[in-house]
MIDOMI-107167 format. One record per residue: residue number from 1; residue in three letters; x, y, z of N, C-alpha, C, O in turn. Coordinates in steps of 0.2 Angstrom, whole numbers. Example, Ala and Ser with C-alpha at 12.3 -4.5 7.8 and 13.67 -1.06 7.14 Angstrom:
2
     n   res     nc1     nc2     nc3    cac1    cac2    cac3     cc1     cc2     cc3     oc1     oc2     oc3
     1   ALA      66     -28      39      62     -22      39      66     -16      39      71     -17      42
     2   SER      64     -11      35      68      -5      36      64       0      39      67       6      40
//
This chain:
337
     n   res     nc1     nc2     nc3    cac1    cac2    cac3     cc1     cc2     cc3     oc1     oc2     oc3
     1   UNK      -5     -54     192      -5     -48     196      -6     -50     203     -11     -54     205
     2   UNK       0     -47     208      -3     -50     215      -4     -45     221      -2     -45     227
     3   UNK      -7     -41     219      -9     -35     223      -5     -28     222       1     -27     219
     4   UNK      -9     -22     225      -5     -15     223       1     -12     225       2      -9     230
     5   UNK       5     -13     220      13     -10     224      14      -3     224      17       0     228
     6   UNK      10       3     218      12       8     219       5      10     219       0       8     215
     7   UNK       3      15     224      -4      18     224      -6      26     229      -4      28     235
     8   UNK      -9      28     226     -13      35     229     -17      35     231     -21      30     230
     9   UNK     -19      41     236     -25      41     239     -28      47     243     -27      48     249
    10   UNK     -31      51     239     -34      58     239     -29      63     240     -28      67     244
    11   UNK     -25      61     232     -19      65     230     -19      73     228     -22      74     222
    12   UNK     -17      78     230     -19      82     227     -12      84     226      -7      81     229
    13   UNK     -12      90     223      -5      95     222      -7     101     219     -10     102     214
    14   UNK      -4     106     224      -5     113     224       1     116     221       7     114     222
    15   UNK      -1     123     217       6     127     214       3     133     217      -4     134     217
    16   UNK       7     137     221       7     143     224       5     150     218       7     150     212
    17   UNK       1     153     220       0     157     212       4     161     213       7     161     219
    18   UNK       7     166     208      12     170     209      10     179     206       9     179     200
    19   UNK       9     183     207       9     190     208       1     192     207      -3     195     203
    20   UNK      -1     190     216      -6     190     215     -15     182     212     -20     180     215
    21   UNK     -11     182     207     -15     176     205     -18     171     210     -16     173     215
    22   UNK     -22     165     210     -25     161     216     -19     154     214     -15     153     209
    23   UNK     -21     151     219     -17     144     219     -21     139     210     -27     139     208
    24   UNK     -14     136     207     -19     130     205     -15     124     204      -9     123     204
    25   UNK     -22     121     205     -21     113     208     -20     112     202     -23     114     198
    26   UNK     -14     105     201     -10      99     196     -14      94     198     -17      91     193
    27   UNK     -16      91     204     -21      84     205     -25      89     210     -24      95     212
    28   UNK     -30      85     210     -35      89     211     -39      84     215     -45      85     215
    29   UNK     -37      78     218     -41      73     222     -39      66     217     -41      64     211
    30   UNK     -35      63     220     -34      56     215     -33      50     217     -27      48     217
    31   UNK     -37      44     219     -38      38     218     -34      32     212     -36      31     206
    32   UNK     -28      30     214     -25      25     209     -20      20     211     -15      21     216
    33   UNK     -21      15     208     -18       9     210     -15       7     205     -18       8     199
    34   UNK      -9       4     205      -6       1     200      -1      -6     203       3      -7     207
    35   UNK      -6     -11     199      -5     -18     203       2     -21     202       5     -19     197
    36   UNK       5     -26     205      12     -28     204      10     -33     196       4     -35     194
    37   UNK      17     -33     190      14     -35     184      10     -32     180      11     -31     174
    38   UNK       7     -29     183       2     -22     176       5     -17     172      10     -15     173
    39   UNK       1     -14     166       1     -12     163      -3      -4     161      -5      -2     155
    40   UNK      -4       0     167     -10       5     167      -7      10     162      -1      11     161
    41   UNK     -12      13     159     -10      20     155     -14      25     157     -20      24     156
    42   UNK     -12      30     159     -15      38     161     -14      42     154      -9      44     151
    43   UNK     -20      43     154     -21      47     148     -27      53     147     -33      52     148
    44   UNK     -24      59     144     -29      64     144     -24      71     139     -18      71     137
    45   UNK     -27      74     139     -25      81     134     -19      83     139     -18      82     145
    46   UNK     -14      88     136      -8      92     138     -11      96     143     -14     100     140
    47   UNK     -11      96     149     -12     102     153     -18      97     159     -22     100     163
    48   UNK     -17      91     158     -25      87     162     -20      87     168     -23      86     174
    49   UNK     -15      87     168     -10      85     176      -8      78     176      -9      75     181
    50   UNK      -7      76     172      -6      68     170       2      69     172       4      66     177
    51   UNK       6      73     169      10      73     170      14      74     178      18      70     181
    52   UNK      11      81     182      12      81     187       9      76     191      13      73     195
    53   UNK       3      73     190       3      65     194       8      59     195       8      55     200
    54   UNK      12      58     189      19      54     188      22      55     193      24      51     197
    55   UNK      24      66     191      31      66     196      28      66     202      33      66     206
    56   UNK      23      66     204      22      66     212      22      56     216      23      54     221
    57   UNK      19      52     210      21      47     213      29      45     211      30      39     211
    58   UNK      34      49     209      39      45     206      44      51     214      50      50     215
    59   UNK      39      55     218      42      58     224      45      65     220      50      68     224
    60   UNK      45      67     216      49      70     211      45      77     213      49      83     213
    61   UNK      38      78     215      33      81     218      31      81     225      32      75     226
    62   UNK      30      84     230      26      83     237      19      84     237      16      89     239
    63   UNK      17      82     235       7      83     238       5      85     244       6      84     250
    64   UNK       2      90     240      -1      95     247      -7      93     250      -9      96     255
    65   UNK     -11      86     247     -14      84     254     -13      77     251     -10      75     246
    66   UNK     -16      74     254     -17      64     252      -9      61     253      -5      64     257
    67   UNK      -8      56     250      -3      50     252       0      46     244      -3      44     239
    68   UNK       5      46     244       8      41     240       9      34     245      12      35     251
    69   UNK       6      28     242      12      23     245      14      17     240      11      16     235
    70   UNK      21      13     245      23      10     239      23       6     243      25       6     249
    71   UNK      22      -3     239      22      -9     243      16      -9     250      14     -14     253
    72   UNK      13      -3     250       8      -3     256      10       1     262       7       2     267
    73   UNK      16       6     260      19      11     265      19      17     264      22      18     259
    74   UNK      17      22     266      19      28     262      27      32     260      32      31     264
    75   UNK      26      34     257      35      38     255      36      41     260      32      44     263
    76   UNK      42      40     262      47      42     265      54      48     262      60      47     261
    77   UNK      48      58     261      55      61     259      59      61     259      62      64     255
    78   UNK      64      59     266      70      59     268      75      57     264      74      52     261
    79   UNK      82      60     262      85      59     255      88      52     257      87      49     252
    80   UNK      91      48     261      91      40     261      86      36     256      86      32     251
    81   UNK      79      38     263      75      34     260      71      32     252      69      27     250
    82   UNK      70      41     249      69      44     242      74      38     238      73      33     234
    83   UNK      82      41     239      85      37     232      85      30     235      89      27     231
    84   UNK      83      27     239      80      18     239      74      17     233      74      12     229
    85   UNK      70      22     235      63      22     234      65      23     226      65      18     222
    86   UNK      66      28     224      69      28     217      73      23     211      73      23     205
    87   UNK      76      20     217      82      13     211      73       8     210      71       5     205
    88   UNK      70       8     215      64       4     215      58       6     207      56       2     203
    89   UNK      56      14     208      53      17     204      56      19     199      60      24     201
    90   UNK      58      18     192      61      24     186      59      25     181      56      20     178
    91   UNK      60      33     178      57      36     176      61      36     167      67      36     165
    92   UNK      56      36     163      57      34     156      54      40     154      48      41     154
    93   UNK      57      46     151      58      52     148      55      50     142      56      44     141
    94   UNK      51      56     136      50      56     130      53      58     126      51      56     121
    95   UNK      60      61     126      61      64     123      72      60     124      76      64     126
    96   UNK      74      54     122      78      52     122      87      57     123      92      58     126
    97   UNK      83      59     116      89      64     115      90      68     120      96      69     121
    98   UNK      86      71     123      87      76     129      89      73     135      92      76     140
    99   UNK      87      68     135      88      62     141      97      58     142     100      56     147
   100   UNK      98      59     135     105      57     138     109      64     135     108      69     132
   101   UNK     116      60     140     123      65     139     125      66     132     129      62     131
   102   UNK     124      70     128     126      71     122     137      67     120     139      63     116
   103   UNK     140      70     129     147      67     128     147      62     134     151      62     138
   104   UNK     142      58     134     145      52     140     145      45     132     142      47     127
   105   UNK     147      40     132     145      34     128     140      30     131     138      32     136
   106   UNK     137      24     127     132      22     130     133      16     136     129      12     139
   107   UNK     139      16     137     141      13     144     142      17     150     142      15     156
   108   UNK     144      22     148     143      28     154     136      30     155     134      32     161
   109   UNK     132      31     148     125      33     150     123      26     156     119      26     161
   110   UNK     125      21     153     120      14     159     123      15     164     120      17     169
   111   UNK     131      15     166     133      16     171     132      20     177     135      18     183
   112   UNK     128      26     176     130      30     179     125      30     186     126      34     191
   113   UNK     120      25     184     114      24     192     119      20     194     122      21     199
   114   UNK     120      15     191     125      10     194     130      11     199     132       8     203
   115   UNK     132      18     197     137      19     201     136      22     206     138      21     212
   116   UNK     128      29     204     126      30     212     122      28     216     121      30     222
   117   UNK     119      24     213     116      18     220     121      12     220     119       7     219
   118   UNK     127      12     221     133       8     223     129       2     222     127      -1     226
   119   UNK     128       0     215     124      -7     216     131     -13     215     131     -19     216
   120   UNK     135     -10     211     143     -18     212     143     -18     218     138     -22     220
   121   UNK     145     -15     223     145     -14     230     138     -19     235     139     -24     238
   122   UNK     133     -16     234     126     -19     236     126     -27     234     124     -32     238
   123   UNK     130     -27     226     129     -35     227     135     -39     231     135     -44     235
   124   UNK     140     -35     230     145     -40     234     142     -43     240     143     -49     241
   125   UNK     139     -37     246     139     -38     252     132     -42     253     130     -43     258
   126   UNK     130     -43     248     125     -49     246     128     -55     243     124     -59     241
   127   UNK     135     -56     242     138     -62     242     138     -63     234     141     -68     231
   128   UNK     136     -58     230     136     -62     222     141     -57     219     140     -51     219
   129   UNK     146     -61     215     152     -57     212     151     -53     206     153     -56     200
   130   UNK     148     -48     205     147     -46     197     150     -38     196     151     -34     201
   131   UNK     151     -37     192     157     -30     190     152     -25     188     146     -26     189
   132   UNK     153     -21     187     149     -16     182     149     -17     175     148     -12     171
   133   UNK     151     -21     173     152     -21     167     147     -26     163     145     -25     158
   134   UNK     148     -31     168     141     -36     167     135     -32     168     131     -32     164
   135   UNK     133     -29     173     124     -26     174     124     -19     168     119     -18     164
   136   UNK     130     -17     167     131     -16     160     127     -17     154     123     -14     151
   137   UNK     130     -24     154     129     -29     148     121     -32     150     118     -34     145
   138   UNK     121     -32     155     113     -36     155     106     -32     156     101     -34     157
   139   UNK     108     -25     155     103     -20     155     103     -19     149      97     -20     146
   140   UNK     108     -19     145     108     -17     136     104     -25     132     101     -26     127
   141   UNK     105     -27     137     103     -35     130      95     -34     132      91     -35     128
   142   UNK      94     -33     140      86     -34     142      82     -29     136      76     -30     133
   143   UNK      86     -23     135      83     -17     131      83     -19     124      79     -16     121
   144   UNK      88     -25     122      85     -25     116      92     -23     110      91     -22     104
   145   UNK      98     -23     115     102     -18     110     106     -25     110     107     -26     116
   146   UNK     110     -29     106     113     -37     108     117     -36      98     115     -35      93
   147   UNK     123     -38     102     127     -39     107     127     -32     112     123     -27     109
   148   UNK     128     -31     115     128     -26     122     136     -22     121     136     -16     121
   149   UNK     142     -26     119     148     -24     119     149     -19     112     154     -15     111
   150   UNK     144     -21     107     146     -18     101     144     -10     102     147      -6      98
   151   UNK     139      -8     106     134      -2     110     141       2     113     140       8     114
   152   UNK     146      -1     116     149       2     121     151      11     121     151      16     125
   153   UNK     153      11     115     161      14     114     155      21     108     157      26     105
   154   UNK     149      19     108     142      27     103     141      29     110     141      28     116
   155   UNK     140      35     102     138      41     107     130      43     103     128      40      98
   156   UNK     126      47     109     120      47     106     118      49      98     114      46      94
   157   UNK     122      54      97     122      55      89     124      50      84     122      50      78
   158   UNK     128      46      86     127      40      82     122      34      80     122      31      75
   159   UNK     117      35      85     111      30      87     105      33      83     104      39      82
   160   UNK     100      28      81      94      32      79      89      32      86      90      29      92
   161   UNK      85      35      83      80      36      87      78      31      94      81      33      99
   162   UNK      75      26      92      75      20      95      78      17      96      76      13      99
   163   UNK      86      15      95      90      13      98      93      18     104      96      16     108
   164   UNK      91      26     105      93      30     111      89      28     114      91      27     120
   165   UNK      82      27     114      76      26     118      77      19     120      73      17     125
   166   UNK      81      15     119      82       8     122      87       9     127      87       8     133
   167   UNK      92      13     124      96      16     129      95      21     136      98      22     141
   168   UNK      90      23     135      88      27     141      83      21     147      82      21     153
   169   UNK      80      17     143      77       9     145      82       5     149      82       4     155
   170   UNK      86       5     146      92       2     150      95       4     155      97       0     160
   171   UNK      97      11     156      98      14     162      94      14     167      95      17     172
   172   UNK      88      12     165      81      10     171      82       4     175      81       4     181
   173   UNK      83      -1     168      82      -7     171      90     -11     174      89     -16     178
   174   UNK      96      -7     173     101      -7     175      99      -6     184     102     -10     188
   175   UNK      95      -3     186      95      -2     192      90      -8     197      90      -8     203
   176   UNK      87     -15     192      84     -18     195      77     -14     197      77     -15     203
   177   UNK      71     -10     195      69      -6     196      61     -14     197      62     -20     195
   178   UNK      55     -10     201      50     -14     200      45     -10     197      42     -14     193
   179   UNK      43      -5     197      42       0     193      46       5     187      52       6     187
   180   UNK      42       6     181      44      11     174      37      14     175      32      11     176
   181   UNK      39      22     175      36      25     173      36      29     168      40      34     169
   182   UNK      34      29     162      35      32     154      31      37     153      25      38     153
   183   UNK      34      41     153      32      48     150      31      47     143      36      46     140
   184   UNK      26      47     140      25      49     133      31      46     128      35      48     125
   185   UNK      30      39     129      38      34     129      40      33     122      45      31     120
   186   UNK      34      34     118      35      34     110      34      40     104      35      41      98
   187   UNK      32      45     110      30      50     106      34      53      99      32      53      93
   188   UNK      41      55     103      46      58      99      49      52      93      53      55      89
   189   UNK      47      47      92      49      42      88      44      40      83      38      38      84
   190   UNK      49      40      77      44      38      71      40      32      70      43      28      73
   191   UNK      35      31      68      30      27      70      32      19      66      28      14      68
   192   UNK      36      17      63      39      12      63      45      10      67      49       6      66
   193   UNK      45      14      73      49      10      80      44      11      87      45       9      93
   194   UNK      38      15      84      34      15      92      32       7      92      33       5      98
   195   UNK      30       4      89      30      -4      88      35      -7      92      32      -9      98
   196   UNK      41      -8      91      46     -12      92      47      -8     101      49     -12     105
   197   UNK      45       0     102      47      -1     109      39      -2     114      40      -3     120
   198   UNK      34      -1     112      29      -4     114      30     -12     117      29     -14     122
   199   UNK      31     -15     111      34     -23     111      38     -24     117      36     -29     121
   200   UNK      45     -19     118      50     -21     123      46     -20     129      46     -24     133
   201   UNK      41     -14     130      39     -13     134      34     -21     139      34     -22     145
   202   UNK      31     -24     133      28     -27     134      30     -36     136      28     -40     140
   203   UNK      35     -35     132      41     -39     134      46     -39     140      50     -44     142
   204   UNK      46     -34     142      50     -33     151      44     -35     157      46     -38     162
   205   UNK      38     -34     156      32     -36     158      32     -44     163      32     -46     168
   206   UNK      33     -47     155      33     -53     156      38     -56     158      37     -62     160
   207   UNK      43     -55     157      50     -58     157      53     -57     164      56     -61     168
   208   UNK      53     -48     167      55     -48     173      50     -45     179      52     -44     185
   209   UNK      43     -46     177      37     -45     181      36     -37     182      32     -35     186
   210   UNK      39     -34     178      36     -26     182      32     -25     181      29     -29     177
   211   UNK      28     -19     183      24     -14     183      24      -8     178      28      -4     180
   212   UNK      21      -6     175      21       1     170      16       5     172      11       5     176
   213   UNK      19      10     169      14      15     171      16      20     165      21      23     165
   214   UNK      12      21     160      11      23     151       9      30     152       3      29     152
   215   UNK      11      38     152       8      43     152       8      44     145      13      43     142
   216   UNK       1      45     143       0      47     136      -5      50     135     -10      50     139
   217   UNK      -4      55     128     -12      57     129     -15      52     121     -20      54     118
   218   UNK     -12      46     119     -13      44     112     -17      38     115     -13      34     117
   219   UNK     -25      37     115     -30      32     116     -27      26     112     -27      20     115
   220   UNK     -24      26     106     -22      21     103     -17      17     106     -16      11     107
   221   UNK     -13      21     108      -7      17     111      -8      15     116      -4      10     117
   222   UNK     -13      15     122     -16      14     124     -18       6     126     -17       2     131
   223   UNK     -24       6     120     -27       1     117     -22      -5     117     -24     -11     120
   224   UNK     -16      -4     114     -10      -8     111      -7     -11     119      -7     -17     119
   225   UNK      -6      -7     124      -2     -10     127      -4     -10     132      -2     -15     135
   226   UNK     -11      -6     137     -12      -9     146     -18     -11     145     -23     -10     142
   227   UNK     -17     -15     150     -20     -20     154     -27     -14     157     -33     -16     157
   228   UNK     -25      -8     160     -30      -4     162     -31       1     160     -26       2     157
   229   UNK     -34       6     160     -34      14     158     -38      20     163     -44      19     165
   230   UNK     -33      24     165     -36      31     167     -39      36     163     -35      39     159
   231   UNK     -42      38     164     -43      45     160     -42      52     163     -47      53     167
   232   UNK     -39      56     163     -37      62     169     -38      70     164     -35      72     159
   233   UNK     -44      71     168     -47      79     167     -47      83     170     -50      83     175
   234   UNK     -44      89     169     -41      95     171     -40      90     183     -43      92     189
   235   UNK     -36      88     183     -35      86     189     -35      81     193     -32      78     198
   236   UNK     -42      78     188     -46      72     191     -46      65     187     -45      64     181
   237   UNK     -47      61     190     -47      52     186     -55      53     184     -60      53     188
   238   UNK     -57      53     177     -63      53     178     -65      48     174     -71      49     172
   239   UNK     -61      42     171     -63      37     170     -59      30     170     -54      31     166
   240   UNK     -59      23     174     -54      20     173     -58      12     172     -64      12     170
   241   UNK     -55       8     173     -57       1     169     -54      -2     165     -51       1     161
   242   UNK     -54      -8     166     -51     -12     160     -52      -9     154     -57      -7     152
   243   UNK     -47      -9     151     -44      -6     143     -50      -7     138     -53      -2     136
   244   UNK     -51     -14     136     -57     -17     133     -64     -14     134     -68     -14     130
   245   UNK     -65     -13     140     -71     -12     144     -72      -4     141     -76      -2     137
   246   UNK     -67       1     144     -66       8     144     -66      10     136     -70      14     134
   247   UNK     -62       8     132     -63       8     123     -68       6     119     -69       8     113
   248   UNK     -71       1     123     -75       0     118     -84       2     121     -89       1     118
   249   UNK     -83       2     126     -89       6     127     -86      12     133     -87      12     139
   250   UNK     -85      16     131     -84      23     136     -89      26     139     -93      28     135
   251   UNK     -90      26     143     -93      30     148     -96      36     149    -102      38     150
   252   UNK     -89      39     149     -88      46     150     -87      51     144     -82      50     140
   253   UNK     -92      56     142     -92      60     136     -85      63     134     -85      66     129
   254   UNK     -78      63     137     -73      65     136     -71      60     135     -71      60     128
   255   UNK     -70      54     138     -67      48     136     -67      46     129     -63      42     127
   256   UNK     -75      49     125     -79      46     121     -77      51     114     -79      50     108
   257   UNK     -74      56     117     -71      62     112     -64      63     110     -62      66     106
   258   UNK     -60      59     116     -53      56     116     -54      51     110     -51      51     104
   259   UNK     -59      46     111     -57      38     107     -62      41      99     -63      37      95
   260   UNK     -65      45      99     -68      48      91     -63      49      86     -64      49      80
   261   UNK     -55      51      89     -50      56      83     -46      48      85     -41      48      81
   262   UNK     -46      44      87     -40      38      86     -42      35      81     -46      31      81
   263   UNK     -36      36      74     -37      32      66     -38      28      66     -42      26      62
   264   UNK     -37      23      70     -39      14      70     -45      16      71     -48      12      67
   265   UNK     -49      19      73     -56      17      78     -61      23      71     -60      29      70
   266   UNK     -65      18      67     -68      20      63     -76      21      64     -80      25      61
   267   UNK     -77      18      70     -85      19      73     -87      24      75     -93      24      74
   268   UNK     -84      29      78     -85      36      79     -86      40      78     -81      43      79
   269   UNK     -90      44      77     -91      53      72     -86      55      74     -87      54      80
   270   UNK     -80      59      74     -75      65      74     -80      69      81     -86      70      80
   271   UNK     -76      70      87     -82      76      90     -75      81      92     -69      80      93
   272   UNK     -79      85      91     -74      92      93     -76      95      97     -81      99      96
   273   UNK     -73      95     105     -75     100     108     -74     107     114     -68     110     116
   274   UNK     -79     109     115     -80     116     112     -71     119     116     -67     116     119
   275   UNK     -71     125     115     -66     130     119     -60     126     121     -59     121     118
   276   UNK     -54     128     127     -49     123     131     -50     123     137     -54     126     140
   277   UNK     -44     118     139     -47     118     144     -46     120     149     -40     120     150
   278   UNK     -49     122     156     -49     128     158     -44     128     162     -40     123     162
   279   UNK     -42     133     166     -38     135     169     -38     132     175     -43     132     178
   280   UNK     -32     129     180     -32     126     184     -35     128     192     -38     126     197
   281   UNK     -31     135     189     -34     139     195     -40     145     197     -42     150     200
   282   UNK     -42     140     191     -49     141     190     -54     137     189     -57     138     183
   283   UNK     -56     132     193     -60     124     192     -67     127     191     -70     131     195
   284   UNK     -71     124     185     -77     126     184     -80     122     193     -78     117     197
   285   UNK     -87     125     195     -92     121     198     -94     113     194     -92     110     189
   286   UNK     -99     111     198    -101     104     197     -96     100     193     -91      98     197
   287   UNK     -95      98     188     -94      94     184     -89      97     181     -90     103     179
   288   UNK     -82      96     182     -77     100     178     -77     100     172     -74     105     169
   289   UNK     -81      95     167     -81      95     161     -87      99     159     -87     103     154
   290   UNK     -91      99     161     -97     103     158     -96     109     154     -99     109     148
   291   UNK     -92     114     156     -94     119     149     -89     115     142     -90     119     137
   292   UNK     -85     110     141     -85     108     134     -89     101     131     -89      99     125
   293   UNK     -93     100     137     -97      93     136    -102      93     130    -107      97     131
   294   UNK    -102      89     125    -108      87     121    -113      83     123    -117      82     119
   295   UNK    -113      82     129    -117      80     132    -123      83     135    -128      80     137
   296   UNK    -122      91     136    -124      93     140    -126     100     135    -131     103     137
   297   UNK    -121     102     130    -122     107     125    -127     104     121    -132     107     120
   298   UNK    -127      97     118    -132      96     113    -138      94     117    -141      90     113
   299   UNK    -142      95     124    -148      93     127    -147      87     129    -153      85     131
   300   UNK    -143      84     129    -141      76     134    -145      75     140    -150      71     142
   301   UNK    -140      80     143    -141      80     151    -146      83     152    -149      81     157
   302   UNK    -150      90     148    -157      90     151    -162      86     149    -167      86     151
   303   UNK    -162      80     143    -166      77     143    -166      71     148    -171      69     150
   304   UNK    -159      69     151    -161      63     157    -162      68     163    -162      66     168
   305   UNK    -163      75     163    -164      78     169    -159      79     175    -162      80     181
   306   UNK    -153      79     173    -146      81     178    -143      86     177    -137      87     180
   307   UNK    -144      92     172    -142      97     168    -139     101     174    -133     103     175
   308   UNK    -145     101     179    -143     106     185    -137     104     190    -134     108     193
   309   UNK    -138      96     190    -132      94     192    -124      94     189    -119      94     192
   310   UNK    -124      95     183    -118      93     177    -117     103     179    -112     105     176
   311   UNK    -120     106     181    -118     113     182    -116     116     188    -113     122     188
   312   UNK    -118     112     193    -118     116     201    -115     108     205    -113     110     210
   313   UNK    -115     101     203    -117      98     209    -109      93     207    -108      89     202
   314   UNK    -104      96     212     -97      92     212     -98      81     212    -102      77     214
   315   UNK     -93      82     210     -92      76     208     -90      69     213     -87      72     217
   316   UNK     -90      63     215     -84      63     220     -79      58     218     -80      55     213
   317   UNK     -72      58     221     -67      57     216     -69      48     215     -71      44     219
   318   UNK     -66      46     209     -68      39     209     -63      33     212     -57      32     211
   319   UNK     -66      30     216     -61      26     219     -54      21     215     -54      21     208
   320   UNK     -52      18     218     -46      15     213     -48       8     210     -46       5     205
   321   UNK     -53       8     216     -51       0     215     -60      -1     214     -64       2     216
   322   UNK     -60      -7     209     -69      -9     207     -69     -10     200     -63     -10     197
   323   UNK     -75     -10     197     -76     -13     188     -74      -5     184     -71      -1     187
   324   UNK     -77      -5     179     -76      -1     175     -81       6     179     -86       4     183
   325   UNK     -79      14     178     -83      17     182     -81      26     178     -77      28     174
   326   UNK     -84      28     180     -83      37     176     -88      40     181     -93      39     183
   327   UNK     -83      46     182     -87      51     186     -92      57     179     -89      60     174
   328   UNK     -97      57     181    -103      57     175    -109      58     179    -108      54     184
   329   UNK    -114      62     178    -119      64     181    -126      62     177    -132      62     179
   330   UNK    -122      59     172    -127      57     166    -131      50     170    -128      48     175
   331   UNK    -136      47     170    -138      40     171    -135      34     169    -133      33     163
   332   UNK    -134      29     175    -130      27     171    -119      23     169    -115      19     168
   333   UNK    -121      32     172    -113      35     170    -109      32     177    -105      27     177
   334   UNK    -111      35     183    -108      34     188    -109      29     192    -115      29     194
   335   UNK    -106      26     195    -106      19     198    -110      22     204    -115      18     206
   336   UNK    -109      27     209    -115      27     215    -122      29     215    -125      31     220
   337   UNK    -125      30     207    -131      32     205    -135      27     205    -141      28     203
//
């Protein structure tokens, strides 16, 4: 890894509330780094803003306050600069089937970036002779689909599962791209190909140096595949660290509730907890997790004596960059206590 190519910095994102209602925040203050070569996974329950975190670094979103930047520059909305910035970053959907053109083939599903970021074109005037039918052909072999020309002439209803999910891979990497970021990239596929594309995943890594970036809310898959882990609660990063470090001793009493329900991980009691989670536009005081924390309902926190903290005394957001850390009020917990 040779420093940060894609990174935020006290990111937030606001949604206007509508008839009435208050504004709610999708990020809510966010620190994150994703280094050239890495493999980070963001991960947290449906509704934590993990999602809208992606689309706002993928420019897909504007933040209403803080900064994206990419290579060390901040984004540039202007529609030139965006679809530059975009052939650079792309976006890997969960849901394949919905991702491709039901009536394009899978040579027109690859072609079709290729043809709007002019990239036969871009190479020529870079001196190198290649057709579209070659970047074609060498996005489908990267993806795993070989020979490439046998793929040409299907449509997605012909394909199983994971061979469409290799195909939406393909039209990413057709573009030369130095960033993937994966939305929930195995979810919809049965568990004897989430293997095989975790693999490719991990296999594009090494072979052509990218970067990932894994939204998931599944701790196990997790485990399997990055290099680091965030954890994102109702808006915030509130735990991150190398993989090994964050799994196997967690920090953070969510983080520690996420990795209790993952079947591989037998060390854990089952914790369930209490209520959902709250409302964005309605951020508890202190400690956003407190009213479902077992840390604090089972006498945790008033026995090390921070109870009145984990209730009233805000958090601060956790920086990107340092050793493993969780925003935690517990002793301990938080790296500036």
């Amino acid at each position: 890894m040779s420093g940060d190519l894609l990174s935020a910095r006290d990111l937030e994102v606001t949604f206007a509330g509508r008839h009435g209602k208050p504004d709610a925040k999708g990020v809510d203050g966010v620190d994150l780094d994703i280094a050239s070569g890495e493999i980070l996974a963001l991960v947290g329950e449906s509704g934590c803003g993990k999602t809208t975190l992606a689309r706002t670094l993928l420019g897909l979103e504007r933040p209403s306050a803080g900064q994206v930047a990419y290579d060390g520059s901040g984004l540039d909305y202007r529609n030139g600069a965006m679809r530059a910035y975009r052939r650079r970053v792309q976006l890997i959907l969960q849901d394949p089937t919905g991702a491709l053109n039901p009536r394009h083939s899978v040579y027109e599903s690859v072609a079709e970036g290729i043809r709007i970021h002019k990239l036969v074109e871009r190479n020529r005037r870079d001196g190198r002779s290649v057709t579209e039918a070659d970047l074609v052909a060498e996005a489908l072999s990267q993806a795993g689909m070989r020979p490439p020309e046998r793929f040409y002439l299907s449509y997605p209803h012909e394909l199983s599962g994971g061979q469409r999910q290799r195909v939406v891979i393909a039209g990413a990497l057709a573009l030369k791209p130095e960033v993937l970021i994966a939305d929930e990239p195995v979810s919809s596929l049965d568990a004897s190909i989430r293997g095989e594309i975790l693999a490719l995943l991990l296999k594009l890594r090494e072979e052509l140096g990218l970067s990932v970036l894994v939204v998931t809310h599944d701790l196990g898959l997790a485990w399997n595949i990055a290099d680091r882990i965030a954890v994102m609660y109702l808006g915030r990063i509130v735990e991150v660290g190398d993989t090994e470090e964050v799994l196997s001793a967690p920090k953070h009493p969510y983080t520690r509730a996420l990795l209790s329900v993952v079947p591989e991980i037998d060390q854990l009691e089952p914790i369930v907890l209490a209520g959902e989670t709250p409302d964005p536009a309605r951020i508890p005081r202190g400690c956003r997790f407190h009213p479902r924390c077992p840390a604090l309902l089972q006498g945790e926190a008033a026995t090390a004596g921070v109870e009145g903290d984990c209730r009233t005394k805000s958090l601060p957001v956790l920086d990107a960059t340092g050793d493993h850390r969780a925003a935690c009020w517990l002793p301990g917990r938080l790296g500036p206590q």
